[in-house]
KESE-912835 format. One line per field, with one value per residue (C-alpha): residue number from 0; x, y, z. Coordinates in nm, 2 decimals. Layout:
<nodes>
resi	(NUM,...)
X	(X,...)
Y	(Y,...)
Z	(Z,...)
</nodes>
This chain:
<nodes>
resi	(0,1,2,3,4,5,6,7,8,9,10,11,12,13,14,15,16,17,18,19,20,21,22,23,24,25,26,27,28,29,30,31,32,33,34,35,36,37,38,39,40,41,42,43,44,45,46,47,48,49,50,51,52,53,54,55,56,57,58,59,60,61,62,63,64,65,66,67,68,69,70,71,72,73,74,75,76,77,78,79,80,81,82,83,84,85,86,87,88,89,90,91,92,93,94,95,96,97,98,99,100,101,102,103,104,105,106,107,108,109,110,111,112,113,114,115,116,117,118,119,120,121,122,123,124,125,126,127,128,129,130,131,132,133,134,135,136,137,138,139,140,141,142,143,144,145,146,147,148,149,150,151,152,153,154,155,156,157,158,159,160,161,162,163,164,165,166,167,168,169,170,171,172,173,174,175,176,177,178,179,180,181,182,183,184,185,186,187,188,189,190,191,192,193,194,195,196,197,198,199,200,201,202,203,204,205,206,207,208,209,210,211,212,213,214,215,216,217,218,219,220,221,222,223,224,225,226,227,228,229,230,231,232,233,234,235,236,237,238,239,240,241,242,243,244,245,246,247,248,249,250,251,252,253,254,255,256,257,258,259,260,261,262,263,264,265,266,267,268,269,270,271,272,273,274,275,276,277,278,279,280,281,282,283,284,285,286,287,288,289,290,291,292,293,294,295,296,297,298,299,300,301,302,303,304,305,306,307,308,309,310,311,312,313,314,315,316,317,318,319,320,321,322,323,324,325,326,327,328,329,330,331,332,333,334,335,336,337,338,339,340,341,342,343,344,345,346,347,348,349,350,351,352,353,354,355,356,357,358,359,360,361,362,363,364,365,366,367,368,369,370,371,372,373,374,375,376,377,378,379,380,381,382,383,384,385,386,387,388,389,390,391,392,393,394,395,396,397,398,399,400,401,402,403,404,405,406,407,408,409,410,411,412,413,414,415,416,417,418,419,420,421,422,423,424,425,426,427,428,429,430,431,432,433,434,435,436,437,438,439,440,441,442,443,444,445,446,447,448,449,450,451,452,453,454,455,456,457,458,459,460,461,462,463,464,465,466,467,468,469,470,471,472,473,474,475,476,477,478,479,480,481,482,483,484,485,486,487,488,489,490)
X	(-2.84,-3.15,-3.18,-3.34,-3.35,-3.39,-3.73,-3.86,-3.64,-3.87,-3.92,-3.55,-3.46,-3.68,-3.61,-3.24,-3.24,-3.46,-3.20,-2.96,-3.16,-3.16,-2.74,-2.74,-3.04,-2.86,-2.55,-2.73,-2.85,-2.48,-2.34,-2.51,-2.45,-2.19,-2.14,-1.99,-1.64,-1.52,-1.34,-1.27,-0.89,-0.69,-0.37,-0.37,-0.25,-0.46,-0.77,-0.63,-0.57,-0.88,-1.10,-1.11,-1.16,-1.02,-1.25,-1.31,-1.47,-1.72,-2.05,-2.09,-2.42,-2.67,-2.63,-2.24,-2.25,-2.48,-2.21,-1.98,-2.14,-2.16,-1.81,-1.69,-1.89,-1.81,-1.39,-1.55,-1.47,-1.76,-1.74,-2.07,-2.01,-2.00,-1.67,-1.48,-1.29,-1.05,-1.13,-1.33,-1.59,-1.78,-2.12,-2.41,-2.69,-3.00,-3.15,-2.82,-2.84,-3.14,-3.03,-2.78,-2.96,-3.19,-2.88,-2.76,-3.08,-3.11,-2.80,-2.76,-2.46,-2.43,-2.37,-2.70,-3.04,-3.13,-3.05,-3.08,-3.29,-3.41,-3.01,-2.92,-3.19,-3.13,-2.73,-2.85,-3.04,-2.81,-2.49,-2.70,-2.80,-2.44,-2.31,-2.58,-2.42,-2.09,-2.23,-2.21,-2.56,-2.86,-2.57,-2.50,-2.19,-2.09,-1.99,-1.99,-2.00,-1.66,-1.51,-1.38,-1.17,-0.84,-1.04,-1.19,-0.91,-0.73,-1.01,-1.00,-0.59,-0.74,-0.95,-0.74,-0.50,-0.73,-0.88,-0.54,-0.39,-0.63,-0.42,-0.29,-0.59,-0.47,-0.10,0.03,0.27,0.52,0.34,0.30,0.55,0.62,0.35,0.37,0.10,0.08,-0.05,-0.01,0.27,-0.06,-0.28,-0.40,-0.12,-0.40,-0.22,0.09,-0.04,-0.28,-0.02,0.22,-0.11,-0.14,0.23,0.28,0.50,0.53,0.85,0.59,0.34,0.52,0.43,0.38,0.45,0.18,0.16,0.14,-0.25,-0.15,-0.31,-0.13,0.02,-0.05,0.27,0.44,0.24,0.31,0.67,0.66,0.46,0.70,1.00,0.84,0.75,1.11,1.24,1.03,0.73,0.36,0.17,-0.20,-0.32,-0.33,-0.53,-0.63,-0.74,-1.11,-1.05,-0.69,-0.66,-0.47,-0.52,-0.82,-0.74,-0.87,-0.66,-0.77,-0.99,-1.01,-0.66,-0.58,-0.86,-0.71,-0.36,-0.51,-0.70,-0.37,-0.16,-0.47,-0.44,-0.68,-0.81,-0.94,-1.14,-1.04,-1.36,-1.34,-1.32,-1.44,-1.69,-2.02,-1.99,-2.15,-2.46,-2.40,-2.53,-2.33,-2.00,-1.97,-1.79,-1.44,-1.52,-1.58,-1.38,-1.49,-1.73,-1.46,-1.30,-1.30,-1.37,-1.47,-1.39,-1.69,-1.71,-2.05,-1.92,-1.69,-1.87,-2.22,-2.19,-2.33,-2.21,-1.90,-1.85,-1.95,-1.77,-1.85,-1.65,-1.85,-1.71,-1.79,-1.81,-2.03,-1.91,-1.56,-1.57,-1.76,-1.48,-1.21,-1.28,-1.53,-1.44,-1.78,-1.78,-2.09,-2.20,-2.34,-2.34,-2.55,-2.64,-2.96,-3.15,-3.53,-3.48,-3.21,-2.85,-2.76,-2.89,-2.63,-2.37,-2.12,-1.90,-1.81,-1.60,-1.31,-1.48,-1.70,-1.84,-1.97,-2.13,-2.44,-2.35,-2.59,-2.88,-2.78,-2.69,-3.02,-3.27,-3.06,-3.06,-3.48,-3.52,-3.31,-3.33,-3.08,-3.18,-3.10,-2.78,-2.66,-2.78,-2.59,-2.26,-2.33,-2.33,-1.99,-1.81,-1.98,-1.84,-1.54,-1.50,-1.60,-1.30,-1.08,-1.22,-1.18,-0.83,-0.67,-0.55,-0.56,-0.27,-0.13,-0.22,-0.04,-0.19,-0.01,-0.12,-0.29,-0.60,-0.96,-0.96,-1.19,-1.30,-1.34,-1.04,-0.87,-0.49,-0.27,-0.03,-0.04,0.17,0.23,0.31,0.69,0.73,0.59,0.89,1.09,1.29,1.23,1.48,1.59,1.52,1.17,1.08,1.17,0.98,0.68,0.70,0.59,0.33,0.06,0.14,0.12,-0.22,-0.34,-0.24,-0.40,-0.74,-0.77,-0.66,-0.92,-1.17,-1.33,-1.28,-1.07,-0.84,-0.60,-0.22,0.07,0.40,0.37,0.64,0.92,0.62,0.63,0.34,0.05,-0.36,-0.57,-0.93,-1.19,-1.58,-1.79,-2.06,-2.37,-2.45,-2.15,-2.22,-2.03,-2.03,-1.80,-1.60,-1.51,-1.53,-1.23,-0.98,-1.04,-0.99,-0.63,-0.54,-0.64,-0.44,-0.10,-0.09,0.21,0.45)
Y	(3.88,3.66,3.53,3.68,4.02,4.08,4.25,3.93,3.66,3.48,3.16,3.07,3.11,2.87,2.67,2.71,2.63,2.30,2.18,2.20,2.04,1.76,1.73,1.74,1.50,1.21,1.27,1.23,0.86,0.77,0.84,0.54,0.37,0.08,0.01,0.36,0.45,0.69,0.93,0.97,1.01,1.26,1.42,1.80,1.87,1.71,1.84,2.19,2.13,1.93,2.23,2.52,2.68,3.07,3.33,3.57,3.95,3.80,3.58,3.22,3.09,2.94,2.61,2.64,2.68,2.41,2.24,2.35,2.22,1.87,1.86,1.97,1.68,1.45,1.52,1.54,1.26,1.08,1.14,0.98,0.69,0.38,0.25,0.60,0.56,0.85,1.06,1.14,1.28,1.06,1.02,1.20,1.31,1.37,1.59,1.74,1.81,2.00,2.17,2.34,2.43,2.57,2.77,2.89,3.04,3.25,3.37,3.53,3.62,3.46,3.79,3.92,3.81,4.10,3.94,3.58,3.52,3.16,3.03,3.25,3.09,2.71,2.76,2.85,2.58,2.32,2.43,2.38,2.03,1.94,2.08,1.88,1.58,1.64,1.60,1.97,2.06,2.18,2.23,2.54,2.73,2.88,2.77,2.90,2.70,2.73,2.68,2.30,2.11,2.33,2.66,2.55,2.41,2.77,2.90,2.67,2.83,3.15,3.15,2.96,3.18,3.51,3.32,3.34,3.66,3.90,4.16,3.96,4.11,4.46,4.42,4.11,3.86,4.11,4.16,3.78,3.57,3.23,2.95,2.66,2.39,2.00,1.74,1.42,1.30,1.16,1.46,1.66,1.91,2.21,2.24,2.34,2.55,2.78,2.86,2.96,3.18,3.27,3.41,3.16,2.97,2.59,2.54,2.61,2.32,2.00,1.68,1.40,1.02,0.82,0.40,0.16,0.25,0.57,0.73,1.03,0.87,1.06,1.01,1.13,1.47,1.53,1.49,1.76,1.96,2.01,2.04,2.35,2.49,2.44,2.66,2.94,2.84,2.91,2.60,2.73,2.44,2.06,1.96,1.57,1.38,1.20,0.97,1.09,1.12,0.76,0.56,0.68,0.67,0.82,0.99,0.92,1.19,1.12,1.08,1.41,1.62,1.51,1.66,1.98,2.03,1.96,2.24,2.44,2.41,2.44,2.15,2.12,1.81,1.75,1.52,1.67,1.27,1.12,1.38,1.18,0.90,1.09,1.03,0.62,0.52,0.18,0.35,0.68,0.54,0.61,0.98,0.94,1.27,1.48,1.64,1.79,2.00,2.37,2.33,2.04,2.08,1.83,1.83,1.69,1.69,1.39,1.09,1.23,1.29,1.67,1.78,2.00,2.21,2.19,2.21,2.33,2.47,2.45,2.63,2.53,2.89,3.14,3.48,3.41,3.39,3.74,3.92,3.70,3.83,4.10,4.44,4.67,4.77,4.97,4.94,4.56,4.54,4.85,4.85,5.06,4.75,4.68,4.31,4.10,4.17,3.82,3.67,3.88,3.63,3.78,3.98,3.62,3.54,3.56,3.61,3.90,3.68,3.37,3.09,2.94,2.57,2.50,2.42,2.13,1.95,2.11,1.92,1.59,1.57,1.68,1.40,1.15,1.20,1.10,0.74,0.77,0.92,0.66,0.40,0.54,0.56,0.22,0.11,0.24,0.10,-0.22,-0.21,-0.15,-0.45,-0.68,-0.54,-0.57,-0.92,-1.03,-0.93,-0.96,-1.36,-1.33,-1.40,-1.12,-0.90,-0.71,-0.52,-0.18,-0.21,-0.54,-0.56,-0.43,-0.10,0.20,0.36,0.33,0.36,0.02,0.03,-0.24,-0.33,-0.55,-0.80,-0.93,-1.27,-1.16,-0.98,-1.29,-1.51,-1.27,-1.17,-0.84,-0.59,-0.36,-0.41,-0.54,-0.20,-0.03,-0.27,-0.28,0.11,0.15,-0.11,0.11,0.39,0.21,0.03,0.34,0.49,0.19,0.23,0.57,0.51,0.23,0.47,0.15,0.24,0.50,0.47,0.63,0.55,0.71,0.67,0.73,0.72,0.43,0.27,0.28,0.34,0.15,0.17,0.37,0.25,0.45,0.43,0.73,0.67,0.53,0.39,0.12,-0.24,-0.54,-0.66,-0.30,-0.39,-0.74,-0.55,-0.34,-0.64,-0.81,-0.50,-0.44,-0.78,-0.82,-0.43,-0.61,-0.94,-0.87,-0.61)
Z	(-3.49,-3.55,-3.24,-2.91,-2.85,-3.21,-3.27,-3.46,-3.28,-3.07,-3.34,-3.44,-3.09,-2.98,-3.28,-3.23,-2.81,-2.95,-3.19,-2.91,-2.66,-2.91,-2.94,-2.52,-2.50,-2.80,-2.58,-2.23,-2.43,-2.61,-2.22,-2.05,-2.38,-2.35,-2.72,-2.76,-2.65,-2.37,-2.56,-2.92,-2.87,-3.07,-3.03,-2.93,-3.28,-3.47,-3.30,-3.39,-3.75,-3.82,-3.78,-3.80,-3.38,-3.47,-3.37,-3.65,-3.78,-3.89,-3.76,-3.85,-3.91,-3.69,-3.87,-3.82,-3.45,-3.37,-3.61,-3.32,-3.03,-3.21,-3.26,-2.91,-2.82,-2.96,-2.90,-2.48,-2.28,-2.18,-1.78,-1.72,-1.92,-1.70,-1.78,-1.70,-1.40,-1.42,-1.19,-0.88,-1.00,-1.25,-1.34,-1.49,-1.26,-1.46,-1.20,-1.14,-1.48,-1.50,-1.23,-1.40,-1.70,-1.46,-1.28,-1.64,-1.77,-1.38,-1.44,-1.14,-0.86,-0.51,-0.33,-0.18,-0.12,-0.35,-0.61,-0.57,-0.34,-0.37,-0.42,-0.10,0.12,-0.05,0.03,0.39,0.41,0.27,0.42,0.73,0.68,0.61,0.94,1.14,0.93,1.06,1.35,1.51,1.76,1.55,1.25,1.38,1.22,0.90,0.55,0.17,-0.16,-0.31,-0.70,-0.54,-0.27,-0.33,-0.26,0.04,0.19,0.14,0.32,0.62,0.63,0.57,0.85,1.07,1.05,1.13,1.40,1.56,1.42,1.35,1.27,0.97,0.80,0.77,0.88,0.68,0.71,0.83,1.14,1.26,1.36,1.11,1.16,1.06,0.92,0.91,0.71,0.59,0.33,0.16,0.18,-0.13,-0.30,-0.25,0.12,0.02,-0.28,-0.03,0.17,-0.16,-0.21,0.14,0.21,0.43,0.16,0.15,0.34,0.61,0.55,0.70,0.57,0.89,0.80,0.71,0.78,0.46,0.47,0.41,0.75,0.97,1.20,1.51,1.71,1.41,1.41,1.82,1.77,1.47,1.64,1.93,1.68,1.51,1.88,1.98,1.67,1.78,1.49,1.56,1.46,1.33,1.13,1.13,0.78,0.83,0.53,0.53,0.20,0.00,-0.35,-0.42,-0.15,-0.03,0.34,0.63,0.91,1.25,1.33,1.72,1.76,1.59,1.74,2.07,1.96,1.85,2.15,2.37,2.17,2.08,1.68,1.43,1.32,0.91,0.80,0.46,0.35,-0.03,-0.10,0.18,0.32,0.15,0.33,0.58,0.42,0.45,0.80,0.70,0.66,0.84,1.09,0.90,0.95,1.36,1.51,1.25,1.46,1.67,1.35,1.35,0.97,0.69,0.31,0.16,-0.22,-0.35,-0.68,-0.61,-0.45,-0.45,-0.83,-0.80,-1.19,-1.13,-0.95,-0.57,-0.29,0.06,0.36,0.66,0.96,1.34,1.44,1.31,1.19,1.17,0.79,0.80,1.02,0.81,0.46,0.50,0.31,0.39,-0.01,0.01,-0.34,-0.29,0.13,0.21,0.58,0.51,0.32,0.39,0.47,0.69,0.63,0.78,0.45,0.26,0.24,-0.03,0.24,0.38,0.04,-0.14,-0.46,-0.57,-0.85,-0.73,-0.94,-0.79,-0.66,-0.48,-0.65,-0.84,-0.48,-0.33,-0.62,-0.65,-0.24,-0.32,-0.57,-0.39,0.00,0.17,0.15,-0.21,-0.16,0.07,-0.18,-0.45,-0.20,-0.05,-0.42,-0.55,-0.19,-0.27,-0.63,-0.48,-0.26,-0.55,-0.80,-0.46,-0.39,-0.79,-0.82,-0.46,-0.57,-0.94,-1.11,-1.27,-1.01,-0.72,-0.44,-0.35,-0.01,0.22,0.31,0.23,0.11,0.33,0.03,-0.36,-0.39,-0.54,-0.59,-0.79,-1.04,-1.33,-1.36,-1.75,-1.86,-1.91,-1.60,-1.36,-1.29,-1.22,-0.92,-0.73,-0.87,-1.03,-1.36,-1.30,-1.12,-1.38,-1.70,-1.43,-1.43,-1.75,-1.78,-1.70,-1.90,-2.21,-2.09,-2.03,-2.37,-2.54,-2.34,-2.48,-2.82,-2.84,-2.60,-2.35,-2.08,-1.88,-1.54,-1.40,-1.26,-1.07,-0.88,-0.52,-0.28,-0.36,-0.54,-0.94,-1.17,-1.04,-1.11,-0.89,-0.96,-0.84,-0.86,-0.79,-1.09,-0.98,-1.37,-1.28,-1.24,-1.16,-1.55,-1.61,-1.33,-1.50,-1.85,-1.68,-1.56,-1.93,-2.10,-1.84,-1.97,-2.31,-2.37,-2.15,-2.26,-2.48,-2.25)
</nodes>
């Protein structure tokens, strides 16, 4: 009750927003701060009965909830911390940041140009820019912000679908006959759990071969194509992959657009991963073909390090998303406004309720330019090669697959001592299957660093390393492989 709106609120509000500026700022510093761990590690029961998080009748005081903030950071895992590899998304933007401070305190709704005006225009504008990166004339097209890579890839089906059955809109499922989708073995799980969402169910999303690079293999996706056809199946959708989740591969575009264009399927991008290196003029190249999509998931919030969440769809043709999802509700979308409709860009969305994303990409790509993105980007591939080019002969080490790897993406096993001499069987699978797990638990329990590790395929447990945070050097890179072996000397 003392703090603003109360009548006389105005100085412990200010007094109260400075204090917690000062726990964000000392945590902003301990982040870039080697000396302090990545995560204070604590098992899910001991956080609980440690303190006391029920929510009562009664109001704490202002000193007890700044109490609060403190200690829910200090339990957070330090994702801009230089030596957490864990995830795709890493780092700590301090424009970003600000950004979303800035974002917070507006408070405002993505729906109309009524009442955000400056976010509606800036997500114009932006979404723009992207599509002339993906290489489509003037970046003409459509898009929306999305809450991240799973939602936009159920909006490329979405669409997809309408684009070839219109009446699905109104009619349903009922009134189509079955389609089919395709993607690769290696592609992201978000496929098959759109079209669960969708109606389309997941028996209907086949999964085409990949080669030991873990790329489509386009021969693979022709001959399934022509099996679904010849079961009476509609194929609507081909999802290719522009950097997947373990391996970080990149389907051949080209090949794939050709395919489509020969049975007249949709063809989605998914660049959620791999979409920013379309801001490297050095390593674009690995998305060539993704011009010729009909629609491109691109999350900046992965390799761009945009603070979560941001992720686009950008669509090739213009209005398809407004047909698609529109719903005319005449309480938000009146037709008898005094400025242009075309600006009202709620109607074109699933959501009703939609967070603003896009300034935070809008003021990093203003402080940064583009140059600077494709510094940062040029950066974390170049940290990449150096891990790769450290560990590729060193004893102790095996790669999961040959050969230089086309993104950040580094994948390999550790060998221990007791493990080396022996022959390829059985039993060695399965000791070498839990090697990373308990390295893994050990990192966290100490808190240095943080990576992450899973089966795939026939192949057991094994490190995926992946850089995305520009604060990373080469020294945390070697910190990580003496760290790996210092934590499995003993297994």
């Amino acid at each position: 009750p003392d703090l603003l709106p109360a009548c006389d609120g105005e100085i412990t509000t200010m007094s109260f927003l400075q204090d917690v500026v000062d726990i964000l700022l000392q945590y902003v510093a301990k982040s870039f701060d080697r000396s302090t761990k990545v995560i204070d590690f604590h098992y899910p029961n001991e956080l609980l009965q440690e303190y006391n998080w029920e929510l009562a009748d009664q109001p704490q005081t202002l000193e007890e909830i700044l109490l609060n903030c403190r200690t829910t950071l200090k339990y957070a895992i330090k994702t801009g911390h230089p030596r957490y590899f864990n995830q795709l998304s890493t780092g700590l933007d301090m424009v970003g940041l600000a950004a979303d401070w800035l974002t917070s305190a507006a408070n405002t709704n993505m729906f109309t140009y009524e009442i955000a005006p400056v976010f509606v225009l800036l997500e114009y504008v932006t979404l723009r820019k992207m599509r002339e990166m993906v290489g489509w004339p003037g970046g003409c097209g459509d898009g929306i912000f999305s809450p991240g890579g799973a939602i936009s890839n159920m909006y490329a089906m979405l669409i997809a679908r309408f684009k070839m059955f219109p009446e699905v809109k109104e009619k349903g499922m009922a009134a189509i006959p079955r389609l089919v989708a395709f993607t690769s073995e290696h592609s992201h799980f978000s496929v098959k759990k759109g079209a669960a969402a969708l109606g389309i169910g997941t028996d209907s999303v086949i999964l085409i071969r990949c080669d030991e690079r873990g790329k489509m293999i386009p021969s693979d996706l022709e001959r399934r194509i022509l099996e679904a056809k010849q079961k009476g199946f509609v194929p609507f959708l081909v999802s290719a992959t522009a950097g997947t989740t373990v391996y970080g591969a990149f389907d051949p575009l080209i090949a794939i657009a050709d395919i489509c264009k020969k049975y007249k399927i949709w063809m989605h991008v998914d660049g959620a991963w791999g979409g920013g290196l379309l801001m490297s003029r050095k390593h674009k190249w690995k998305l060539n073909g993704v011009e010729r999509a009909n629609s491109v998931t691109w999350n900046p919030h992965k390799m761009m390090g945009v603070p979560l969440q941001c992720s686009a769809l950008l669509v090739r043709e213009e209005g398809l998303m407004q047909s698609c999802n529109q719903m005319h509700a005449s309480y938000l979308f009146q037709q008898d406004k005094h400025y242009d409709l075309s600006y009202d860009t709620g109607d074109k969305a699933l959501q009703c309720g939609r967070h603003v994303d896009v300034f935070k990409l809008w003021l990093m790509w203003r402080a940064k330019g583009t140059t600077g993105f494709e510094a940062q980007i040029d950066k974390c591939l170049e940290l990449a090669e150096y891990l790769y080019n450290k560990i590729k002969n060193r004893e102790g080490y095996e790669m999961v697959f040959d050969g230089k790897p086309q993104h950040t993406n580094v994948c390999f096993w550790y060998i221990p001592p007791s493990l080396r001499g022996m022959e390829n069987n059985e039993e060695r699978l399965s000791r070498l299957a839990k090697v990373a797990p308990v390295i893994k638990a050990r990192m966290m329990e100490y808190g240095t660093t943080m990576v992450s590790y899973q089966p795939l395929g026939d192949k057991v447990n094994f490190f995926r390393m992946v850089i995305s945070n520009p604060a990373a050097t080469h020294q945390d890179i070697d910190f990580l492989i003496d760290e790996i072996e210092r934590l499995g000397q003993d297994l």
